[in-house]
N, C-alpha and C positions, 0 to 999 in steps of 0.2 A: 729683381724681376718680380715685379707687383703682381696679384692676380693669377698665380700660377697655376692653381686648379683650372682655370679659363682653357689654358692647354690642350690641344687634343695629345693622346698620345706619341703619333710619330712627331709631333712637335718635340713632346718631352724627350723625346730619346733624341733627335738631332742636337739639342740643346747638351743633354750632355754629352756627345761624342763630341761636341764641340769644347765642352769642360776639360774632357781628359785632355786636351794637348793644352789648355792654360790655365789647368786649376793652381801653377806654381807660382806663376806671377797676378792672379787674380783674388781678391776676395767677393766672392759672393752670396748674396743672401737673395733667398726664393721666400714669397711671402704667398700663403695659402688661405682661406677659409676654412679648407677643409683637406684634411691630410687621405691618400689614397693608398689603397694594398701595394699598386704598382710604385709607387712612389719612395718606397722605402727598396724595394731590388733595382731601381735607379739607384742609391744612396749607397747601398750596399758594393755595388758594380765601382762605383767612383771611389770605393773608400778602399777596396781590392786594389784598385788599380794606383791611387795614390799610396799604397805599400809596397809595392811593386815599381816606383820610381825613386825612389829616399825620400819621400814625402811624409808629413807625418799623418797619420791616419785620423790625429784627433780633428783635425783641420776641417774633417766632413764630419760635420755635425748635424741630428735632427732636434727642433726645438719643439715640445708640443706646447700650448695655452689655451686658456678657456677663458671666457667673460666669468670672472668666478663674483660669488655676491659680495665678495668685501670691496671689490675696485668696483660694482656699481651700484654700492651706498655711497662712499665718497663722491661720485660725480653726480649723483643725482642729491647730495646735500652742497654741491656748486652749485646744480642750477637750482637749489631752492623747488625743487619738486614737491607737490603737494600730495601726491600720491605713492607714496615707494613701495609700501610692501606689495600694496598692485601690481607698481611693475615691475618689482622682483618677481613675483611669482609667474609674471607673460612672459618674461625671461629666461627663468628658469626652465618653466613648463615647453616653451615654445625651442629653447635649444636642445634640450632632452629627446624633441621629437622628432625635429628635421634639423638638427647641426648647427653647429657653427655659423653658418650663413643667414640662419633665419633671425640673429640678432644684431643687433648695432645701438652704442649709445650715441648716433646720431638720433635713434629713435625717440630717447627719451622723455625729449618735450612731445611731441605728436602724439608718444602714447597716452600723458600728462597729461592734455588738451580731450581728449578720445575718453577716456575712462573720465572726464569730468562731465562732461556735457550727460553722458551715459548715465552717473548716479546724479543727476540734477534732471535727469529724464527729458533732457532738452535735445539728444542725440541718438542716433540707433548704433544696433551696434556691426552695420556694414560697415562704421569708418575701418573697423578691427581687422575685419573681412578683407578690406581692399589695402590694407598696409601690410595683411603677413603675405597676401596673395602677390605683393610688387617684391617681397622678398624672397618668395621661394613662387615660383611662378609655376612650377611643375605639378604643384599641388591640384587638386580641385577642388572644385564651389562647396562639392558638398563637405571633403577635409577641414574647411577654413571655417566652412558653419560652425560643425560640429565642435572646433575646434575652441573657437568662440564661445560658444554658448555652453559649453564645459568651462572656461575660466569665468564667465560671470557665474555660474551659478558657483563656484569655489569662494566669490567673493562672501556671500552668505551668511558664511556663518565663520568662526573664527577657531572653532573645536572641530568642525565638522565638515572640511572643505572636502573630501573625499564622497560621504555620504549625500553631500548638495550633489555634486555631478551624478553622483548614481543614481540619482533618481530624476537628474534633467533629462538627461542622454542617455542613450544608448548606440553600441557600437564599440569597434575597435578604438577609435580616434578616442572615446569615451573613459574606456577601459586602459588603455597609454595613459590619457591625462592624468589618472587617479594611480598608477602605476609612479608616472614623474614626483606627485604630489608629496610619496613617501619621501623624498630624499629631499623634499623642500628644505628641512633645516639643515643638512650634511647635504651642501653642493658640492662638496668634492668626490662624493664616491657614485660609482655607476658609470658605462659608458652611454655614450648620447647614442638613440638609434641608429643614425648612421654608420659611426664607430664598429657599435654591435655588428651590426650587417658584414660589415667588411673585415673585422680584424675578431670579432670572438665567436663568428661561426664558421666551419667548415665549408665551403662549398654552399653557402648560403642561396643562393639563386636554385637552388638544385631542390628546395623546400617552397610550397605557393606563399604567399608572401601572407597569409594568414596565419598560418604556423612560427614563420619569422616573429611576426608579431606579437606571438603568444610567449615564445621562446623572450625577447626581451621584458613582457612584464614580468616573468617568474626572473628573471635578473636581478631587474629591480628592487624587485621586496626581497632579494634575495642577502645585497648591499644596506637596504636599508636598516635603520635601525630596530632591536627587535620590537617585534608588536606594531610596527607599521604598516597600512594594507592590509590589515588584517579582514576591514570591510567593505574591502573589493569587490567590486561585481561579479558577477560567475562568467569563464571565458566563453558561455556558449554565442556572444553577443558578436564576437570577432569570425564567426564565422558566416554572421547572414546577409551583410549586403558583399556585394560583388564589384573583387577590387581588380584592376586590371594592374597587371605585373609591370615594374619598369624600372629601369635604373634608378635610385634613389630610394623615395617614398613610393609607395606603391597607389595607384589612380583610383578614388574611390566612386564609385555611381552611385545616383540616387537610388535607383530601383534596389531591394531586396531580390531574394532567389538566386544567393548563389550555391552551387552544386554541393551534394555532402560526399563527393568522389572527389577527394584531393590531389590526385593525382592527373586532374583534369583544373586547364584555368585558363583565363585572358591573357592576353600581354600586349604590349605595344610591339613589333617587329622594327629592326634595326636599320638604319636606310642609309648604310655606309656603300664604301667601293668592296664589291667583291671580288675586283681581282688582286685587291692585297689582302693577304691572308695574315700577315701580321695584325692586319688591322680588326678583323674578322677576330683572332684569337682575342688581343684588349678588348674589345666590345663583349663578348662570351665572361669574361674576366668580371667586369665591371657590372655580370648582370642583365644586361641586354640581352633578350630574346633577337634568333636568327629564324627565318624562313627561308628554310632550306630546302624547299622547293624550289621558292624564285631564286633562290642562288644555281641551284642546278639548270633550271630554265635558260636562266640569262648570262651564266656564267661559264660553269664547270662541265657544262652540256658541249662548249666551243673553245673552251680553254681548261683543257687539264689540270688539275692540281701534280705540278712537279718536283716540290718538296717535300721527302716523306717525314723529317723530322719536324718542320710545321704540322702538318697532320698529324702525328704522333702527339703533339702539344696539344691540338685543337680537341681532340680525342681526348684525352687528361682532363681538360677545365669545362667540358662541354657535359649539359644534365643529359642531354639526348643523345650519346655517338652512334647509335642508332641510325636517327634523322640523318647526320653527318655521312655514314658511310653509304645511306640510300643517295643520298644526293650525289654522289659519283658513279660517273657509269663504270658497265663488269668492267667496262676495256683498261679505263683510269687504273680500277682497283687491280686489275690483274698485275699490269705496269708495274705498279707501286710495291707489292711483293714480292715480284719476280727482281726487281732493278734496287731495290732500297739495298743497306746493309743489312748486317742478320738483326740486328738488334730494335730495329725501326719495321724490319718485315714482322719480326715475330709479334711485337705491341699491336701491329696491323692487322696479323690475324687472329689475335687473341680479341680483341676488340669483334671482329668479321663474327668468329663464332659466338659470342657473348652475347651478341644479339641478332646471329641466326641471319645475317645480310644474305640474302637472293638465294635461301637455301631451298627455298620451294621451286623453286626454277634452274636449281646445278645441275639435271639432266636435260633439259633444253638448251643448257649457255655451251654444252660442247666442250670447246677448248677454252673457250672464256670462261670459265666459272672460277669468280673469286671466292665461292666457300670452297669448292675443294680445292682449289687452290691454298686457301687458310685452312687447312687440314693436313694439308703436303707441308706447308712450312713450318709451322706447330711441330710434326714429325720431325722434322733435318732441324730445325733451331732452337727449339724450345730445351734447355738442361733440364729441366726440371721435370719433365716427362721423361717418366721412368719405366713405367705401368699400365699395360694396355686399359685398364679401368683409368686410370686419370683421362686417358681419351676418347673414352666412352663417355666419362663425365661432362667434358667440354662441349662434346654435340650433345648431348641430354638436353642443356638449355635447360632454362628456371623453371621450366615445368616438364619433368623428365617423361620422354618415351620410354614404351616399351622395349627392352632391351633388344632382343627378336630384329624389332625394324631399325635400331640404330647400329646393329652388326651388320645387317645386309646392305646399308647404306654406306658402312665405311669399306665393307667390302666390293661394293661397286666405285667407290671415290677412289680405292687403293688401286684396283685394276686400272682405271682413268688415269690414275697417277704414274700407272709401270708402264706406257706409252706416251705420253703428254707429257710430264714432267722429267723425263731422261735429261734435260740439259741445264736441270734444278736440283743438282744432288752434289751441289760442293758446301762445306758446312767447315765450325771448327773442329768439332770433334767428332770427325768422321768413324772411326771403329765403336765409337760409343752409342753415336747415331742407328750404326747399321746394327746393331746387339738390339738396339729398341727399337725399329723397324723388323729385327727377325722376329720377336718375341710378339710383337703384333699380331705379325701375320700366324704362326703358330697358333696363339689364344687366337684366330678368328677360325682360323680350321678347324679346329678343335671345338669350337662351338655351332660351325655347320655340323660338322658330321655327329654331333649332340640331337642334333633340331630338326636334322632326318633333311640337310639341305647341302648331300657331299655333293651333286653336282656345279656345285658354286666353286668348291673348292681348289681346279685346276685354277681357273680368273686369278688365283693371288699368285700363284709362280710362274705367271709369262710372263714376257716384258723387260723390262730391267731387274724384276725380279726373280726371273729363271736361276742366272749362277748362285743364287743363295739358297737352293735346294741342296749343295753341300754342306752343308753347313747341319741339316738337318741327317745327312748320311754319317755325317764323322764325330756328331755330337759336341759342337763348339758353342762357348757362350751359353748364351741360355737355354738352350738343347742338352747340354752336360748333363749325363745320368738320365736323360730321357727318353725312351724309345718312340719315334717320331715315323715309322715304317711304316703304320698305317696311313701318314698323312701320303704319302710319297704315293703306295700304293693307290691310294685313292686320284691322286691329281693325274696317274698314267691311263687307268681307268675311265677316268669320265674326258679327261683334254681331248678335244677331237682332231688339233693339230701337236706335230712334235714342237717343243721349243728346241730350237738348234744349239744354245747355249746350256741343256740343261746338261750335269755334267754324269760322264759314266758312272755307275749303268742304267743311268736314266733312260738314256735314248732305245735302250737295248729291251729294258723292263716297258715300254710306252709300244714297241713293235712286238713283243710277244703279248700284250694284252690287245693289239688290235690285228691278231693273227699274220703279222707284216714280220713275223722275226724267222728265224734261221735257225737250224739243226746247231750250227756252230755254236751261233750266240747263245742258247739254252744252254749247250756244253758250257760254255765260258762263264754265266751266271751262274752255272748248278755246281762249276769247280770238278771237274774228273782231275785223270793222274797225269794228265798230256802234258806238255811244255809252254802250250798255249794257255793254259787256268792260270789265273792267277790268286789270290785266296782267296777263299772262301768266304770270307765276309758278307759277301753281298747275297748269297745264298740264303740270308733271314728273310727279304724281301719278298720271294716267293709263299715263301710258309704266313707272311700277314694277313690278318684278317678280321675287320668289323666284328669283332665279338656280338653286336645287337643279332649280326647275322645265323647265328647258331653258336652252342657251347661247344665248348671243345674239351672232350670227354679227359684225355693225358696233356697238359700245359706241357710238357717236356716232347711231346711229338704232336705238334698243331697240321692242321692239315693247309695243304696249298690252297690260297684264294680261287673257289669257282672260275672265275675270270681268267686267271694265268694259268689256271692247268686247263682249258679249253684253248689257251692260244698257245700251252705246250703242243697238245694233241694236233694241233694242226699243221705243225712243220713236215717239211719234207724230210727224207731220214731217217736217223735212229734217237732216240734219248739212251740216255745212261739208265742200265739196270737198275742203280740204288735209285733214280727219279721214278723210274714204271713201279720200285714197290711203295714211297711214298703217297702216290699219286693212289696207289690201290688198297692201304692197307692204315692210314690216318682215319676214317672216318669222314673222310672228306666229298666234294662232290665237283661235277663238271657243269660250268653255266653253259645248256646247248644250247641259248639262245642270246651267246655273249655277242651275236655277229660277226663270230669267224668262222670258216666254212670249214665242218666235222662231217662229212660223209661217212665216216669210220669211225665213230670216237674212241674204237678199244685197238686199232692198226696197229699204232706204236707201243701198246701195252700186252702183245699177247707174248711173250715170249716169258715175260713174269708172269703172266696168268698159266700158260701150260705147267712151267717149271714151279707153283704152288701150288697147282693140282697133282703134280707127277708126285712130289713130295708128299702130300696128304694133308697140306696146308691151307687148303681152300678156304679154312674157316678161320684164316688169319685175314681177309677181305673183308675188309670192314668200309662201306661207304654209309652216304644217307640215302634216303627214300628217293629215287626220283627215276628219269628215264637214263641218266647214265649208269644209275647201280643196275637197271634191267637188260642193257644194253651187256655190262660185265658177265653176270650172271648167266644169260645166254652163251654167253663166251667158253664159261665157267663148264655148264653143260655139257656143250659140243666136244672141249675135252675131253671129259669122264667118261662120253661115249667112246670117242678114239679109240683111251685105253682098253677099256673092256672088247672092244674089238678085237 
């Protein structure tokens, strides 16, 4: 197979799925120009598979070679050349810069002819021009100039070929030639640009192609021998004309001015099929710039992308997955999350958040929103998220918010999440999952009611997330050894509906804070000696309370929250004596304007206020300043009068 670099890619890969079923009875040989990255995980894939049938593996072989100088001395002392170290050195220089393909000793006589007429001044030197231009035709006018007119001026001088170009030329193309020049007498070491690009940088396209550039002259002199290039030009020269990006060599313009913001460039856009994405990934691979715009436009706007483990790859080799994931609409990306496996959703959203996809618009997209969606599945999939800060970290984004605005944001995504995503909570390690989902929502209540923002704080326990307020009552996982009473307190407090799933004595403590509870239920939270109580535990719940809200003089006797002892007072009935003297004698206070209806606030407490005035006890009532301690007080009074009566 002659030519095989000519190949597009799904050509290569039909050729070899057509290898593996005859590579036993087949010998063949694929002849290149120019060897490719993908090219060797073709080689790799046949040489698996050929071990994998009794094959022997050595059987797949890669051979590399170069036009080295020793085999074209000899052919150029067959043809009796009159010029060789000449065109050793067009050879040398000229493959160093654009590969393999830029040479041939069909050349030989032509360039013989060319470089004579040249120093006999009877020719110019566009013959040069229009001979390397038929063999790399990618290049441009001004590359070939430059290019040119750096190997005459090398011709010069015979100490000092480096020093001629640096001062004919300037330029990148300039700065390579005098880069190649050092390895002129050791042509065996250094890779040829090309080579460089593809096999000794990382992700090379992912750099503007002036960087590339600079990256292989410091190679260069790096292989060369020492003291070579030492009188190199300075690289400021590869940065001022403007080179337009493209697979290969990169496309130089005449014009100077190009930008000092590298992270900004030209490029050529790729004018393949976008609705194979196979093909889309090797083009990305190889270099090629996409516009992914027009791919969204004319493609992915009317034809979803329905493989997620393509996208997953594209994402991988792609400088911009940014671009890539803007190009799919919310609906695509939602899709893609919700239906991928966990391992393809998580890359998915790890990538979504990375670069911050339609996060400005997750409270307009509704139900469709692919960041919080990639925030929901980061939660259920991601092992490695431990740590409510690691997923602080992830929304932070490369230039972090304020903390403040990225807790209200996750705590609004999380709420979004405890109704929308209910049929998105199957994982593999579901109890480990739900331990860092509890631990979340904990650190986020914990940092409302820090930030003076507990009305928030019901929003995280309804939803799917109501039954994991036990968890917070019984101290499991990461609540172990934690007192979490005030979160509870608080989410009964401010929730303006009950959660039907929250479990007892939720329901119970959420109806005496909204004056909706019952003589009974107080009895049964507050634990009397009846057969109805059950113990006493949940009895701490009442005594909770916001410490920002006032001190509390004895830690050993706390007073009952404002809140619950206003929606105590308001039941019909009795309370238990030991509640009328907590309620009277903690220091504590009644919120009269909790919005539950106290026509009486002291009704159910005077029977402890008589019987601690009849005792002489009066000055065991301890409340704080306000109009229920005056409301008592008067109580206290009317007593004292009684007596004395």
């Amino acid at each position: 197979v002659d030519e095989f670099h000519m190949l597009n890619e799904y050509h290569k890969r039909d050729l070899f799925e057509w290898l593996q079923d005859r590579s036993k009875r087949l010998q063949v040989l694929l002849i290149a120009n120019r060897k490719d990255s993908r090219d060797e995980e073709l080689m790799c894939t046949l040489r698996t598979q050929a071990s994998g049938i009794s094959q022997n593996a050595q059987r797949v072989r890669t051979i590399t070679t170069r036009l080295s100088a020793t085999l074209l001395k000899e052919v150029m002392q067959q043809y009796n050349t009159k010029y060789m170290e000449e065109i050793q050195c067009w050879m040398h220089c000229a493959r160093a810069l654009f590969g393999g393909e830029a040479v041939s000793l069909r050349n030989i006589k032509d360039l013989d002819d060319i470089v004579g007429t040249i120093k006999d001044r009877t020719g110019e030197q566009q013959g040069l021009v229009d001979l390397l231009l038929n063999k790399v035709p990618i290049l441009s006018s001004a590359t070939a100039d430059h290019f040119v007119s750096a190997f005459l001026a090398s011709l010069k001088s015979r100490t000092d070929p480096v020093g001629e170009v640096q001062r004919a030329v300037k330029g990148p193309v300039s700065l390579m030639f005098q880069a190649a020049l050092c390895t002129l007498e050791n042509d065996g070491v250094g890779m040829d640009f090309p080579d460089f690009v593809s096999f000794g940088l990382n992700r090379a396209y992912d750099a503007p192609p002036s960087l590339r550039i600079a990256a292989w002259c410091c190679h260069m002199r790096s292989v060369a021998k020492k003291g070579s290039g030492r009188d190199m030009d300075f690289p400021e020269s590869i940065f001022h004309p403007i080179l337009v990006d493209q697979c290969g060599f990169p496309l130089q313009l005449e014009d100077a001015g190009a930008s000092n913001n590298l992270a900004e460039g030209h490029a050529f856009s790729w004018g393949g099929d976008y609705t194979r994405m196979r093909e889309i990934i090797d083009a990305v691979k190889h270099g090629h710039s996409v516009d992914w715009t027009d791919v969204r436009d004319r493609c992915w706007k009317f034809e979803p992308v329905q493989d997620s483990s393509l996208l997953v790859e594209l994402l991988s080799v792609c400088a911009s997955p940014g671009k890539v994931l803007d190009a799919l609409t919310k609906d695509n990306l939602c899709n893609l999350l919700k239906k991928s496996n966990p391992a393809d959703s998580l890359k998915i959203a790890q990538e979504i958040l990375r670069n911050q996809t339609y996060r400005k618009s997750a409270e307009a997209d509704s139900f469709l929103s692919p960041y919080r969606t990639a925030v929901w599945m980061s939660i259920v999939h991601d092992p490695e998220l431990k740590q409510p800060a690691q997923m602080i970290e992830q929304m932070s984004g490369p230039s972090p918010n304020k903390l403040d605005d990225v807790v209200v944001e996750l705590v609004h995504i999380l709420r979004w999440a405890s109704t929308c995503m209910q049929d998105m909570v199957i994982c593999e390690h579901p109890e480990q999952r739900t331990m860092v989902l509890i631990e979340l929502l904990v650190y986020l209540s914990r940092h409302l009611l820090s930030s003076g923002r507990s009305k928030l704080v019901p929003s995280l326990w309804h939803g799917m997330f109501a039954p994991l307020v036990i968890i917070l009552l019984h101290g499991i996982g990461p609540t172990k050894d934690k007192s979490n009473d005030d979160i509870i307190v608080n989410v009964v407090i401010h929730a303006q509906n009950l959660a039907h799933t929250w479990p007892q004595p939720v329901p119970v403590l959420w109806a005496i804070a909204h004056g909706k509870g019952t003589a009974s239920q107080v009895a049964d939270l507050w634990g009397d000696a009846s057969e109805v109580a059950k113990v006493h535990e949940y009895r701490r719940l009442l005594f909770c309370r916001d410490r920002r809200e006032g001190g509390i003089a004895d830690p050993s006797q706390p007073p009952i929250h404002p809140v619950l002892a206003a929606g105590i007072l308001s039941v019909s009935g009795h309370i238990d004596y030991e509640l009328q003297e907590a309620l009277l004698t903690r220091g504590g206070d009644v919120d009269m304007h909790a919005g539950v209806s106290l026509r009486d606030p002291t009704r159910l407490l005077r029977s402890a206020i008589e019987n601690l005035v009849k005792e002489g006890k009066e000055s065991s009532i301890q409340l704080a300043d306000g109009d229920f301690k005056s409301c008592v007080m008067d109580v206290v009074q009317d007593c004292k009068r009684n007596q004395t009566d």
